[in-house]
C-alpha positions in Angstrom: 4.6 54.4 14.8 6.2 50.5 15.1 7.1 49.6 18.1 9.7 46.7 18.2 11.6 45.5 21.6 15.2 44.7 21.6 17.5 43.7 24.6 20.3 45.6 26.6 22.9 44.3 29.0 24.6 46.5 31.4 28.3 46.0 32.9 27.0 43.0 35.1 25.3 41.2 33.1 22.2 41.4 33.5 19.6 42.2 30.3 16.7 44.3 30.1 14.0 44.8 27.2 13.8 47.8 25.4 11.2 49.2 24.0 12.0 51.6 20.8 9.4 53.4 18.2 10.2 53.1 14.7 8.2 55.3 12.4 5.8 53.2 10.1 6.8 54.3 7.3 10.0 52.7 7.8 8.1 49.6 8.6 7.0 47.3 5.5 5.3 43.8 6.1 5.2 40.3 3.8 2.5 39.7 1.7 0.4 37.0 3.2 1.6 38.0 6.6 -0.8 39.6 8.7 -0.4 42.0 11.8 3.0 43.2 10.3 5.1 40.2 12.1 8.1 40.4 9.9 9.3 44.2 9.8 11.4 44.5 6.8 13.9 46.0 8.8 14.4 42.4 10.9 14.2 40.5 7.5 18.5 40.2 7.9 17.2 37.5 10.8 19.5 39.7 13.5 18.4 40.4 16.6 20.2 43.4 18.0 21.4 43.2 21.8 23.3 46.2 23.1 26.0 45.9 25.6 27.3 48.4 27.6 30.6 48.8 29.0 31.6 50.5 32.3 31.5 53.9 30.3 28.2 53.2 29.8 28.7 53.7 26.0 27.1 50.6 24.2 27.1 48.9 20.6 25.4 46.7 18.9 26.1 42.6 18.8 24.2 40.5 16.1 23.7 36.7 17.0 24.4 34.7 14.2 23.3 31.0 13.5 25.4 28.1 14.3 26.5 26.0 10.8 26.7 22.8 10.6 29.6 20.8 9.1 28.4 18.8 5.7 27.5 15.0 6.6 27.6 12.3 3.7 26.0 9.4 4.9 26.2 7.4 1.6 28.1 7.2 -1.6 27.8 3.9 -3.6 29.3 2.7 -7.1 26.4 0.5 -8.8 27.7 -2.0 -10.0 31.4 -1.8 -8.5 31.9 -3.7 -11.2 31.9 -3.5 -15.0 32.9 -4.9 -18.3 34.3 -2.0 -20.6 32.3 0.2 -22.5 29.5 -0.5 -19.7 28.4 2.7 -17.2 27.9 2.6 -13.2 25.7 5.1 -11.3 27.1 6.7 -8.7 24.9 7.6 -5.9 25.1 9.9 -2.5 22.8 11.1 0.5 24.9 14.7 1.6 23.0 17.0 3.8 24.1 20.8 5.2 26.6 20.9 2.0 26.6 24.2 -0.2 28.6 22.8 -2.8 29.9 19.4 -3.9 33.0 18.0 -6.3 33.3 15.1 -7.9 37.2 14.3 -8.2 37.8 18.5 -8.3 34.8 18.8 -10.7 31.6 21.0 -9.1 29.0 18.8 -9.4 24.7 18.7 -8.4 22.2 16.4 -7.8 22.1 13.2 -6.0 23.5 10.8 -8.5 25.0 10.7 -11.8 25.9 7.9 -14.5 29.9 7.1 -15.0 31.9 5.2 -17.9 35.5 4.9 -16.7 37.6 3.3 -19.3 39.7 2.1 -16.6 39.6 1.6 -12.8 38.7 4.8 -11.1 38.3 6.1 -7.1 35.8 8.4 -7.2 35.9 11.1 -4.3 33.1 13.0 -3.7 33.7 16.1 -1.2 30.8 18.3 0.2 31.9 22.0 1.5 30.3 24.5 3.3 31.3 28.1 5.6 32.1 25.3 8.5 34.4 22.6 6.6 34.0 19.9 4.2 33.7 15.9 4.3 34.5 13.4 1.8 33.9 9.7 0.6 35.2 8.0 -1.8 33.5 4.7 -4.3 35.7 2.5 -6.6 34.6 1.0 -10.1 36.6 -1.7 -10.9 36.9 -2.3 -15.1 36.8 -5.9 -15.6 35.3 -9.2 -16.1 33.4 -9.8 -11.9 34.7 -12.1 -9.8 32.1 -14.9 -9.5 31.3 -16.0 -6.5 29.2 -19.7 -6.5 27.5 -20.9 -3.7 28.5 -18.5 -1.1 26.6 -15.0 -1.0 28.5 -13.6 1.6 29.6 -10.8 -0.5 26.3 -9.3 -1.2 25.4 -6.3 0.0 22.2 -5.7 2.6 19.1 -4.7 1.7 16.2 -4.4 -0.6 17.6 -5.0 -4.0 21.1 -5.4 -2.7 23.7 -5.9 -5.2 25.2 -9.8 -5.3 28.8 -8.5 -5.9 29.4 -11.3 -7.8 28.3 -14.1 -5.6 25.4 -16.5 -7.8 23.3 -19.0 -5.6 24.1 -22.6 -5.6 27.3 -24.2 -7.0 28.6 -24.0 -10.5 27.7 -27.4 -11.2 24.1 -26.8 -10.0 21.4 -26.7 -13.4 20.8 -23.1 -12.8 24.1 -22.4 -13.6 25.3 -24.8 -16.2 26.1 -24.3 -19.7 23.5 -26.0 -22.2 24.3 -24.2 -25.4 25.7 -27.2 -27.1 22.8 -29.7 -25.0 21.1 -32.1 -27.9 17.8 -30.4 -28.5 14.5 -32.3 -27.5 12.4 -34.0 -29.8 9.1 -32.4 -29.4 10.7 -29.0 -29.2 8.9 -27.5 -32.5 5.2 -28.5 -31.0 6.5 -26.9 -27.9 7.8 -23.9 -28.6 4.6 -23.5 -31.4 2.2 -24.2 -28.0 3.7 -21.2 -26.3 3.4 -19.0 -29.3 5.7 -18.7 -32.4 5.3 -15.2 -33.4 4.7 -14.0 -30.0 7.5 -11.7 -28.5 9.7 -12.0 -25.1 8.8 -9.7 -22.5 10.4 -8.5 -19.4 8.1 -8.5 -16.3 10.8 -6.1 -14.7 11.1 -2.8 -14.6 11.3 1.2 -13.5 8.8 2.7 -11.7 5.7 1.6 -11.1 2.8 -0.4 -12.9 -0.9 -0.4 -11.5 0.6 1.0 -8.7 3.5 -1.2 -7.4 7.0 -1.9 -8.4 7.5 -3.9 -12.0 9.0 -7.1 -10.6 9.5 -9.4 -8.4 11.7 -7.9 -4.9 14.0 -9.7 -2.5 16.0 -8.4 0.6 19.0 -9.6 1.9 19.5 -9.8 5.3 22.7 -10.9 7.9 22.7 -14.1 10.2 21.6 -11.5 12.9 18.2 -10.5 11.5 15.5 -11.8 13.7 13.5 -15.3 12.7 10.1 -15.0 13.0 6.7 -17.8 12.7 5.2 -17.8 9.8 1.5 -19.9 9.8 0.9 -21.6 6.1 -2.6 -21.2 5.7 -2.9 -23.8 2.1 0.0 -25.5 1.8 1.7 -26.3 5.2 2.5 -30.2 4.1 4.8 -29.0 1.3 6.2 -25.9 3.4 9.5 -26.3 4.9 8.4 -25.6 8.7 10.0 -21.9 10.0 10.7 -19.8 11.4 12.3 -17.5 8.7 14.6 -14.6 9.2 11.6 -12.0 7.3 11.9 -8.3 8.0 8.7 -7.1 8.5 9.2 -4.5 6.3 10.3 -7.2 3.5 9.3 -6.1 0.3 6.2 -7.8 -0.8 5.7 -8.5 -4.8 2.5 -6.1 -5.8 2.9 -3.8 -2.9 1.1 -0.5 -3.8 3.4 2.6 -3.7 0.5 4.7 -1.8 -0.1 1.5 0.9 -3.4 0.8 -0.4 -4.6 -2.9 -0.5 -3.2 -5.5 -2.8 -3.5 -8.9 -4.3 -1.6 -11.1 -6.4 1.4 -13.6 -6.0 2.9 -11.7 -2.9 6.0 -13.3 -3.0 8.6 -12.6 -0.5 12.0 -13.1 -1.1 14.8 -13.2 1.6 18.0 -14.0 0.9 20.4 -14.8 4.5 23.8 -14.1 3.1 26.0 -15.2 6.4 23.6 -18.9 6.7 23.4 -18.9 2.4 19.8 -19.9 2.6 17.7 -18.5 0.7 13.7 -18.0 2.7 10.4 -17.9 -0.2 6.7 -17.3 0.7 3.7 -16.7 -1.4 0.8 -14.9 -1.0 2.5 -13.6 2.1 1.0 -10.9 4.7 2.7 -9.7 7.7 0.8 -10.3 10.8 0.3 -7.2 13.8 2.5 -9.4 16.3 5.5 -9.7 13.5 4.6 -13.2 12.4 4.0 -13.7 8.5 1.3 -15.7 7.1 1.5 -17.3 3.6 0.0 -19.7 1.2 3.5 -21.8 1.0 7.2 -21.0 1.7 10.1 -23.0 1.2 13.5 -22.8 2.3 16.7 -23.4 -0.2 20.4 -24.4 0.5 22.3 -21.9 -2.2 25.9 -23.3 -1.2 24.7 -27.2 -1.7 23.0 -28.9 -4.7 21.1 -30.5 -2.3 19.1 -27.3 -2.5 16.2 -28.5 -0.3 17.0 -31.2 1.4 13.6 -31.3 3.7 11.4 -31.4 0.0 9.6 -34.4 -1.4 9.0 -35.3 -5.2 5.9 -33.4 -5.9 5.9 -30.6 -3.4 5.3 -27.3 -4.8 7.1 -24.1 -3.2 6.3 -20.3 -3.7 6.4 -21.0 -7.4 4.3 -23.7 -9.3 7.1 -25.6 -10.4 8.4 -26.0 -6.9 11.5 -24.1 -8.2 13.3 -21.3 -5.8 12.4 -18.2 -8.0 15.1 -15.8 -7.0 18.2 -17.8 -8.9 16.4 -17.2 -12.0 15.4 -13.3 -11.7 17.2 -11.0 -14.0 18.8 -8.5 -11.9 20.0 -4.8 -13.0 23.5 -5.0 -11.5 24.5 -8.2 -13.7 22.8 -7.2 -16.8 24.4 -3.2 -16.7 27.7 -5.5 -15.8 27.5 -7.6 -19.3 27.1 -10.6 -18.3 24.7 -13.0 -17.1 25.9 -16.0 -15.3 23.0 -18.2 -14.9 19.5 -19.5 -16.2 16.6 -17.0 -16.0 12.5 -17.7 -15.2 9.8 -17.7 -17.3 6.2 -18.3 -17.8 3.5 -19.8 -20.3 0.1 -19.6 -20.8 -1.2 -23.8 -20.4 1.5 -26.0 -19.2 1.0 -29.7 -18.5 0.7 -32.1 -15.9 4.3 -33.0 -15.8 7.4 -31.8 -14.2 11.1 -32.3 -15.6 13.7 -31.8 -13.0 14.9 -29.3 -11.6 11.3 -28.8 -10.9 9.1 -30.9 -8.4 5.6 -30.2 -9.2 3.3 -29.5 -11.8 0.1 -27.2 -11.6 -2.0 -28.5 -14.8 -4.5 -31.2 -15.4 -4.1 -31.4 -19.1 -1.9 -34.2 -20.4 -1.5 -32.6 -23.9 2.3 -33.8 -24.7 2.5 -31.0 -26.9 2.3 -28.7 -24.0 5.4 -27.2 -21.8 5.5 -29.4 -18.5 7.3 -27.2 -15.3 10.5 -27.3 -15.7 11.1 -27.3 -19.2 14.6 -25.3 -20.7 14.6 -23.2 -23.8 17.4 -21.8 -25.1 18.0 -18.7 -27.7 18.9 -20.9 -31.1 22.4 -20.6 -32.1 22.2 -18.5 -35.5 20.4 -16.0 -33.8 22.6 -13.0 -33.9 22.1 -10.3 -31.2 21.8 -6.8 -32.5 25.1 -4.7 -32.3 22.6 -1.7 -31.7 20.7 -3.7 -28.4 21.4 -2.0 -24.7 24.4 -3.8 -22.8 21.0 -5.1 -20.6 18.9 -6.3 -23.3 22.3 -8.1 -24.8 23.3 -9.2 -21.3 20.0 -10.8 -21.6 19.8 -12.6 -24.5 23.0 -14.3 -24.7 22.0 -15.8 -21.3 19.3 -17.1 -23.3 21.9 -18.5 -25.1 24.2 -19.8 -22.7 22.2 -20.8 -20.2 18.6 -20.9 -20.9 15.5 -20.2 -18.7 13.0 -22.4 -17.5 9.6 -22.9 -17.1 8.6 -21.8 -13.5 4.7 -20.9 -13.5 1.1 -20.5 -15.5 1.3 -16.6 -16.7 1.9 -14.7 -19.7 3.7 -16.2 -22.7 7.1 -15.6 -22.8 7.1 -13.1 -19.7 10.9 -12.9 -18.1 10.9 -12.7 -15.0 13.5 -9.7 -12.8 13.7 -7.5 -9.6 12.7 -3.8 -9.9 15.3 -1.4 -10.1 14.9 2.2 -10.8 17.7 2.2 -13.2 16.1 -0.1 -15.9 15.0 1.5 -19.4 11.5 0.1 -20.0 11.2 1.3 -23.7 14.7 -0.1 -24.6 13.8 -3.6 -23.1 10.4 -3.3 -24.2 10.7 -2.9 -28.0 14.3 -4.8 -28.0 13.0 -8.1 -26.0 9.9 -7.8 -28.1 11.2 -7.9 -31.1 12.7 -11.8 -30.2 10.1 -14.2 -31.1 9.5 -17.8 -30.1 10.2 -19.0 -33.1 13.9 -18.2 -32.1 13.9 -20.7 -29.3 14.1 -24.3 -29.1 13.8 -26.6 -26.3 16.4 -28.5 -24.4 16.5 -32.0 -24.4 13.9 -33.1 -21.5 15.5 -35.8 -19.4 13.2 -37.5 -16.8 10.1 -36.1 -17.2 7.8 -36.9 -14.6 4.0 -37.5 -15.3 1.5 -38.9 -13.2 
């Protein structure tokens, strides 16, 4: 025999256990289970309570669980915006939902890619036995709205999409047009220094290499987020002084997926898109007490070509060429978009001991002049022809290069682009399709005041 108690309530209410024998054969337990906890005949999850009435006849009233109406606490379009022909991922976080539609279609998952040809509301609803909710995302078809000099648009967060806003005014180098520039003298010695037959490569990506994100992160935060010291522990007389509005749970270039230890540049990036300053530290650790400490940090104006007012010729910042590094990162939500509206980053092997402005600093004792100083522009030559065949990314890319260049911002790889890590990147496409540009397709922009020592 089983025995199994159940509950009875009499005509006032009161309830009292009882005890009832089941023959065992009627009684069959889970594998893995011991001591026969969970009688098959209680696998329905119903507990039985009898209730009798003033007759004293009684029946049977199962308790069922409560359900809970569907939540969706986030569906986003990203990007909003894009040119035609180009696709958007539309992403949500829905919990307690049995079922979901996208504009009437059933749908699963937690995302999914999206080509409108045109303009399209997208409305995702989530149902369940207790009701249904529903949000709704736009993509807009089109050429972005650009936004110079005032980020206020931008979204929050790691990797926040820009929304069209681009740091500093459109006058400002970063964003100016060079593709017709004369071309400098020394430009074939250059470009042969760096490597002729040696291939672009993006130092961006998806997922992770040797642990950590492929890129370099930023957050963007409001005029509310909390300033904090930060202690410069190697180059405090070229740091703009603090403090700096840094999360402490700022992304940190390098940072190991598992939280193990980690090395490298460090950067931290914080963009403040109510004040449109824009914060930079390198080799930066957060401290127990929610200081930072870093190597160097500067601080950058994005609505003023007077982008650092505070900086002296010379002074270096959390890149060697005393450049701000997040203007020149290539970023998924403008490249998916088409179009790149600004110059990008890059780096070389052996530079030399001179700077050409934008740049302030240089990070080389050599005085080869066949060498790249900081600073430097290449462009993508004119009669190169971008394959039809190329990603929208990869092309978005590379007629950037045409339009606008990229400099030379630190000592590194040859030829490494510089980007923010987004989990919707391609690595093999903008592997193989970057790599296969060579540096014998560039040429170098006209220097114009070159500083040496």
């Amino acid at each position: 025999m089983k025995i199994i108690d159940t509950y009875e309530m009499d005509a006032n209410g009161s309830i009292a256990m009882k005890r009832i024998h089941l023959p065992r054969r009627l009684v069959k337990t889970v594998p893995g289970v011991h001591g026969s906890f969970l009688p098959l005949i209680l696998a329905l999850l119903i507990y039985a309570l009898s209730a009798c009435n003033g007759s004293g006849s009684s029946g049977t009233m199962p308790a069922t669980a409560t359900v809970t109406a569907p939540v969706i606490s986030a569906f986003t379009a990203s990007p909003p915006v894009i040119a035609s022909g180009q696709s958007s991922q539309l992403a949500w976080n829905v919990n307690n939902a049995d079922s979901l539609t996208l504009n009437g279609v059933a749908i699963t998952g937690s995302g999914t890619n999206i080509s409108p040809a045109a303009t399209t509301t997208y409305t995702l609803v989530a149902s369940n036995s207790a009701g249904s909710a529903a949000a709704s995302a736009t993509v807009t078809v089109g050429t972005p709205t650009l936004i110079y000099g005032n980020m206020s648009a931008a979204d929050l967060g790691a990797g926040a999409n820009l929304n069209g806003a681009i740091p500093f005014p459109a006058s400002n180098a970063w964003n100016t047009d060079i593709s017709t520039a004369p071309v400098d003298t020394n430009s074939g010695a250059l470009i042969s220094s760096i490597g002729l037959g040696t291939g672009l490569h993006p130092d961006f990506g998806s997922g992770l290499y040797s642990g950590a994100p492929i890129g370099i992160p930023y957050v963007v935060v409001s005029g509310s987020q909390p300033k904090v010291a930060v202690l410069f522990a190697s180059y405090a007389d070229e740091s703009d002084p603090g403090p700096y509005p840094v999360p402490m749970n700022a992304p940190i270039e390098g940072q190991q997926a598992d939280g193990s230890a980690f090395g490298g540049d460090r950067h931290v990036l914080v963009i403040d898109r109510d004040a449109n300053v824009l914060y930079e530290l390198a080799n930066a650790y957060p401290q127990s007490n929610g200081t930072w400490q870093a190597s160097c940090g500067a601080v950058f104006h994005l609505d003023s070509n007077n982008v650092r007012p505070d900086a002296q010729p010379g002074w270096t910042s959390a890149d060697a060429a005393g450049l701000p590094i997040f203007p020149g990162l290539v970023r998924y939500e403008e490249a998916a978009s088409g179009v790149i509206n600004h110059a990008l980053r890059f780096t070389v092997n052996t530079t030399r001991q001179a700077y050409v402005p934008p740049a302030t600093h240089w990070a080389s004792s050599n005085t080869n002049p066949n060498l790249p100083p900081m600073g430097m522009r290449v462009r993508l030559k004119s009669d190169f022809a971008i394959p039809n065949g190329f990603s929208a990314e990869s092309k978005a890319i590379l007629q950037a290069l045409k339009t606008y260049g990229m400099f030379v911002a630190d000592n590194g790889s040859n030829w490494y682009i510089s980007g923010a890590p987004d989990s919707r990147w391609n690595n093999d496409n903008l592997v193989s399709e970057l790599g296969s540009v060579k540096g014998s397709d560039f040429e170098v922009v006209r220097m114009d005041g070159l500083v040496t020592p």
